[in-house]
N, C-alpha and C positions, 0 to 999 in steps of 0.2 A: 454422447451427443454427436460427432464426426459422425459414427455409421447412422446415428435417425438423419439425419441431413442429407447425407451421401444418396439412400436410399428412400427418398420421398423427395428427390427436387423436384419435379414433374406435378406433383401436389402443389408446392410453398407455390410452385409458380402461378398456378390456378387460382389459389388463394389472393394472391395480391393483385390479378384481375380482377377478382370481385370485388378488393378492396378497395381498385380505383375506381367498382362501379358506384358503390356503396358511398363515396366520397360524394359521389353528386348530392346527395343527401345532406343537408344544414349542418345538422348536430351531429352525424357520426366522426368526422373527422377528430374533433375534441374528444369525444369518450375514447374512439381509437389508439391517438397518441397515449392519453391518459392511464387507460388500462397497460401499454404494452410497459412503461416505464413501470407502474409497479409490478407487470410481474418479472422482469430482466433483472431488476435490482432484487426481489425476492430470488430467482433460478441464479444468480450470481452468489448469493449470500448461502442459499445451501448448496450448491457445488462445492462454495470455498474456487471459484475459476479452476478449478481443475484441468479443462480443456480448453483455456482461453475463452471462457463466457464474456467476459468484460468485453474483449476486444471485439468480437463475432458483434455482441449486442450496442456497440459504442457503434459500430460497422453499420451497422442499420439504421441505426437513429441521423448519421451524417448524409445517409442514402435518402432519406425521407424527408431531411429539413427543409425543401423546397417545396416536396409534395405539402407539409405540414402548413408552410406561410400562403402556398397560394390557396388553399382549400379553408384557411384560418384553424387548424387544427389546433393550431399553440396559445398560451392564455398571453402569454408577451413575445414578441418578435423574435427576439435572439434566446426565447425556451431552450431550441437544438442546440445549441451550445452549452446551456450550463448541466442537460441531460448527459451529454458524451462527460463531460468533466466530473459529474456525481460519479458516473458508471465505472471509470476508468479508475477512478480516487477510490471505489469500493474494491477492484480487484487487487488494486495495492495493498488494501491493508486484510483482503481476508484472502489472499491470494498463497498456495502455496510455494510460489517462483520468491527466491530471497533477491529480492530489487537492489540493482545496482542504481544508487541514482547518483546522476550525473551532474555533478558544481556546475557545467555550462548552463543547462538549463533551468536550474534553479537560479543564477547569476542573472539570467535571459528577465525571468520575470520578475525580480526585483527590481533591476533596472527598468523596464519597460515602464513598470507601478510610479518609480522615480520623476518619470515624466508629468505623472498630475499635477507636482507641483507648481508649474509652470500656466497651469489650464486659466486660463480665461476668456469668458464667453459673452457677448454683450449683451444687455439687460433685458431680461425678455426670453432667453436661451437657455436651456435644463444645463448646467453641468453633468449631471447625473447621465444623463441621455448620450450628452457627446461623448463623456469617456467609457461609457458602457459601449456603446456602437463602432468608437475603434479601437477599447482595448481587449472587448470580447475574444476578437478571431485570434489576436497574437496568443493571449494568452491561455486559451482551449489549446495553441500548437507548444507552448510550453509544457502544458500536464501532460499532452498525448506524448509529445519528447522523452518527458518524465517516465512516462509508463514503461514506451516500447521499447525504448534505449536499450543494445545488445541483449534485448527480450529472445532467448531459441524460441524459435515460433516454425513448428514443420509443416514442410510443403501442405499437405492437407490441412492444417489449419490456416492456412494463407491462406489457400481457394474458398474456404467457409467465410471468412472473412469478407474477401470480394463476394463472393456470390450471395450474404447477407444483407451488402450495399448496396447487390444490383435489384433486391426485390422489389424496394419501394420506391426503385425508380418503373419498374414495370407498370406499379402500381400508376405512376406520374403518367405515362405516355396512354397507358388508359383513360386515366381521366381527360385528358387531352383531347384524347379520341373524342369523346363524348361534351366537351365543350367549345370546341370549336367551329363555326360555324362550316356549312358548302362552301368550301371552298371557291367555286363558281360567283361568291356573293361578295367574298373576299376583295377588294381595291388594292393589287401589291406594290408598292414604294421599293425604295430602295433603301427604308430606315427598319430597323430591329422591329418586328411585328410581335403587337400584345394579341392580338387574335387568335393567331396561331398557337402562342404563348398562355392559352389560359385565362387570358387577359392578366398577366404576374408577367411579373420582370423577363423579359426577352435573354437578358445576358445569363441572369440565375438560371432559368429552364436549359438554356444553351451548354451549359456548364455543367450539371445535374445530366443532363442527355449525353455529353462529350464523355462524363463519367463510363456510362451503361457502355457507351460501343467502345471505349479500350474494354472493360470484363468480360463482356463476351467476346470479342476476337480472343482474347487471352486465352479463352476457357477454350472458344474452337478450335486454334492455333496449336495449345499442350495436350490436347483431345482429352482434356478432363470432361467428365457430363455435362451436361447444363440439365438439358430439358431431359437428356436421354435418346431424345432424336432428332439428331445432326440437321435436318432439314427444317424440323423445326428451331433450330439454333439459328438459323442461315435466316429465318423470314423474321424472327424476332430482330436481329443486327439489321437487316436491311429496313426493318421500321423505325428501327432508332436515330438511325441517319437521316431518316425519310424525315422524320419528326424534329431532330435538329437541323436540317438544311432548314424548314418553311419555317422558324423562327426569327432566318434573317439575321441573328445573333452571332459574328465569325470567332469571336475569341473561345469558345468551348469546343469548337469542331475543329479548328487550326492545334487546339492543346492537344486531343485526341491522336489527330493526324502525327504530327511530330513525335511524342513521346509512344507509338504504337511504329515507329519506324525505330526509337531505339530499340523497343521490345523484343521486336521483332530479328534486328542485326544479333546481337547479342545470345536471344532463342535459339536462334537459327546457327550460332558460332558453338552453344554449348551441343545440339545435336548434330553438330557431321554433317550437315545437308550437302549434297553434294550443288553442283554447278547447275546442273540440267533439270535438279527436283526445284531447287531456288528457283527458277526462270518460269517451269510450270507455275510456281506461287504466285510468283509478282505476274503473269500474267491474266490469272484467274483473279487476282486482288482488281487489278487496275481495270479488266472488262466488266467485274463488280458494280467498284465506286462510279464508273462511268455511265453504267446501265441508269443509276439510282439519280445520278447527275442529271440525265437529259428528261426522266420524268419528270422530276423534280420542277427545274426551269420551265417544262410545257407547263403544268400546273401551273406555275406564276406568271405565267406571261413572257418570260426571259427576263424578268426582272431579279432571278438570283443570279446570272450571269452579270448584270448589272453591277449589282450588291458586292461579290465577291471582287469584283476588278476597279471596284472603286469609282463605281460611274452614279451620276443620278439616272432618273425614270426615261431622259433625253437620249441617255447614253454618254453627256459628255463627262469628263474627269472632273470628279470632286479635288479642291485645293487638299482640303484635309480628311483622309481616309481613317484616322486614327478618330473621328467623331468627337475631337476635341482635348482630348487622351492628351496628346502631344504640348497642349497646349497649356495645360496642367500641367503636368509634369516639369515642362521650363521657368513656371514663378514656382515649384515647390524648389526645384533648384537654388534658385535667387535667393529662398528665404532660410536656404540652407546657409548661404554663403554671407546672408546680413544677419543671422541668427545661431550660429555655430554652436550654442549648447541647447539650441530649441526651442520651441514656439510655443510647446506645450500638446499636452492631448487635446486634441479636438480643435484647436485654433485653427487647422491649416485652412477649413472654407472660411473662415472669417477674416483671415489676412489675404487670401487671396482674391477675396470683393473688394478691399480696399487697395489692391495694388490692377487690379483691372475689373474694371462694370461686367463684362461680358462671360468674366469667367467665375463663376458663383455655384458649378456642381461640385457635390462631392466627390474626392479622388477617386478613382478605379485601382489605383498603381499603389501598393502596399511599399514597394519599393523607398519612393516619391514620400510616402506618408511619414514611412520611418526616420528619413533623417531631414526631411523639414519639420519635423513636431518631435524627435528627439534628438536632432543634434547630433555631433560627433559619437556618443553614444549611440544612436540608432545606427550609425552606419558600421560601428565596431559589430553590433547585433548582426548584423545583417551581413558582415564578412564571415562570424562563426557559423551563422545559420547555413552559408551556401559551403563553407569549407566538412564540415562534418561530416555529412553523407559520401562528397567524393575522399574523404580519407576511408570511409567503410569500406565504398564501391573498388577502390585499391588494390581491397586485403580480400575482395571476395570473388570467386569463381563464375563463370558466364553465366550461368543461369541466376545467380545471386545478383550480377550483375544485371539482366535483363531485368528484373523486377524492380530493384535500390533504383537504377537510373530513370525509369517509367514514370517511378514513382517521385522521384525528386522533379522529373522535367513535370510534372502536371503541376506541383505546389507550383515550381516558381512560374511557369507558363499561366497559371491562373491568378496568381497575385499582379500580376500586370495588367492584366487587360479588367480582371471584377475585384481587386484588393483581396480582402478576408471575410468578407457579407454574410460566406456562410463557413461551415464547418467544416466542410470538406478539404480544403490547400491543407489546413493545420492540420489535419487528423491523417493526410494521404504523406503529410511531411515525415510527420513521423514515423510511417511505414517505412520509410527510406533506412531507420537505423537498425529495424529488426535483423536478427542473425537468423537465417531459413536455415531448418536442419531437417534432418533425413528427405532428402532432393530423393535417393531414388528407390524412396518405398511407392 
């Protein structure tokens, strides 16, 4: 499976152009998802995962989830999630790897489960709905924990990996492409734009896009192939950017940014770069992003310069740049400190209507969710969860380490700003534990 992949990406990629053209289409999207999960689960089941199937094809389904809810692919909301969980559950158990599984993470989802009983919702309110909706993503990142935990996973099966997850987001920026009005017709504000966005969640596309440009820099960066040719590697990354800047959505692109500056320290500490090739880098990077920058902002009117510095359409300074974030987060606080064993799943937007009118969204901040809806408990969770990976990243070498670290700043860097909505934080967490072997085949 490695060499069919290796040597046909320049195909897959083509492919899932058509497939975002194909998406415009009502009913393909449904049959599309449909069909791929039974045959993944079939090619998993006669491999026996041999070549890490589960995770290659868990890799794709987390890559898609967004493409899947904005095109309505899925028959329920959070499908992508329990498809990564089936996938990941089937290569454990017909998998030839003898699994070490790990009491943390098993402990993780028990406790987490613990938290229902707490659950109350006022009349009128699905129970059902609210603790599926935030106990989905935690516990997708428990099984993927489950799976990957000191999994040997070699370098080339890594990149398959990522480069499985960047297909269907190709797929995304195409359809994109083709749903998005002229721009020219476009009104830009200074709030997350659904236009640009597909008319689907600004934040999710932003995040889903912030995915694609860390994989491919990564891919340009270790000059693993993508397309095959480099130039086209270069206009694909510079469309991804292009297409996450006009979303207006900062938390996906700021995640990207950051955790592609660890990558990159770390990359660059395990190959010897010398001084003067570094300098070349960061200067071809920087006249890059800035190229992509000033288009970008002509197209909007200067209203992403705006956006990004926190200003309204006026120009002057927003009070609260954080879009209300902050503002969350300080009664999840409060109800941490007047409810110290929990509030329960799914209460947190209902105690927090009653402790102020104005703030009535659901949290963004997975953080925030944890230990206001699980109490002391949640935040024990959430000390294991962030200690784990830096005890990996400890014991592993720079290039282990460029990837573990990447990979841990994106979970936590996106659970803050979009919670666990989708599948991706949980499933890129768990990448963080994998043991990469054979670095230099």
């Amino acid at each position: 499976m490695n060499n069919k992949i290796s040597n046909k990406k320049i195909y897959w990629i083509i492919a899932h152009i058509l497939i975002g053209i194909l998406a415009t289409f009502s009913y393909f999207p449904l049959v599309y998802s449909s069909f791929s999960i039974l045959v993944f689960i079939f090619y998993i089941v006669k491999r026996k995962n041999i070549n890490e199937e589960a995770g290659v094809f868990a890799a794709y389904i987390v890559g898609s989830e967004v493409f899947l809810r904005m095109t309505k692919g899925y028959f329920f909301y959070e499908t992508g999630k329990y498809y990564v969980i089936i996938l990941l559950m089937i290569g454990v158990f017909v998998g030839h790897f003898k699994q070490k599984f790990s009491i943390h993470y098993i402990l993780y989802i028990l406790l987490l489960l613990l938290g229902i009983v707490f659950t109350q919702v006022p009349e009128g309110q699905s129970i059902r709905n609210s603790i599926v909706f935030n106990l989905s993503g935690p516990v997708l990142l428990g099984i993927s924990a489950i799976y990957f935990y000191h999994r040997p996973v070699s370098k080339k099966e890594l990149y398959n990996i990522l480069f499985f997850m960047l297909l269907p987001l190709i797929s995304t920026i195409t359809f994109l492409y083709f749903r998005t009005p002229e721009l020219s017709e476009i009104i830009f504000g200074t709030s997350a734009n659904f236009e640009t966005s597909g008319g689907f969640g600004p934040n999710q596309v932003a995040t889903a896009i912030g995915l694609g440009v860390v994989i491919i820099t990564i891919f340009i960066v270790s000059k693993e192939k993508l397309s095959g040719f480099l130039l086209l590697d270069f206009c694909i990354l510079t469309y991804f950017i292009y297409r996450g800047l006009l979303t207006f959505s900062r938390g996906g692109i700021f995640t990207a940014v950051i955790s592609l500056l660890f990558f990159l320290f770390f990359f660059f500490l395990y190959k010897k770069i010398s001084g003067k090739l570094l300098l070349k880098y960061i200067s071809i990077i920087l006249f890059f992003i800035f190229a992509i920058w000033i288009y970008t902002s002509e197209v909007t009117g200067g209203m992403l310069d705006n956006r990004y510095a926190g200003q309204n359409a006026l120009g002057v300074q927003k009070k609260d740049i954080s879009t209300g974030r902050i503002a969350i987060f300080e009664v999840q606080v409060i109800n941490f400190f007047n409810n110290p064993l929990g509030i329960g799943v799914g209460n947190g937007k209902f105690e927090r209507e009653k402790i102020a009118e104005n703030i009535s969204t659901t949290s963004h901040n997975e953080v925030g969710r944890l230990i206001e809806e699980h109490g002391f408990i949640g935040l024990s969770l959430l000390i294991m969860l962030l200690t784990i990976p830096i005890l990996i990243m400890s014991k592993s070498n720079n290039f282990q380490k460029a990837f573990i670290g990447c990979f841990y700043l994106i979970w936590f860097l996106t659970i803050n700003h979009s919670a666990m909505r989708i599948a991706m934080p949980g499933f890129i967490y768990a990448l963080s534990l994998i043991k990469i072997t054979n670095i230099e085949d």
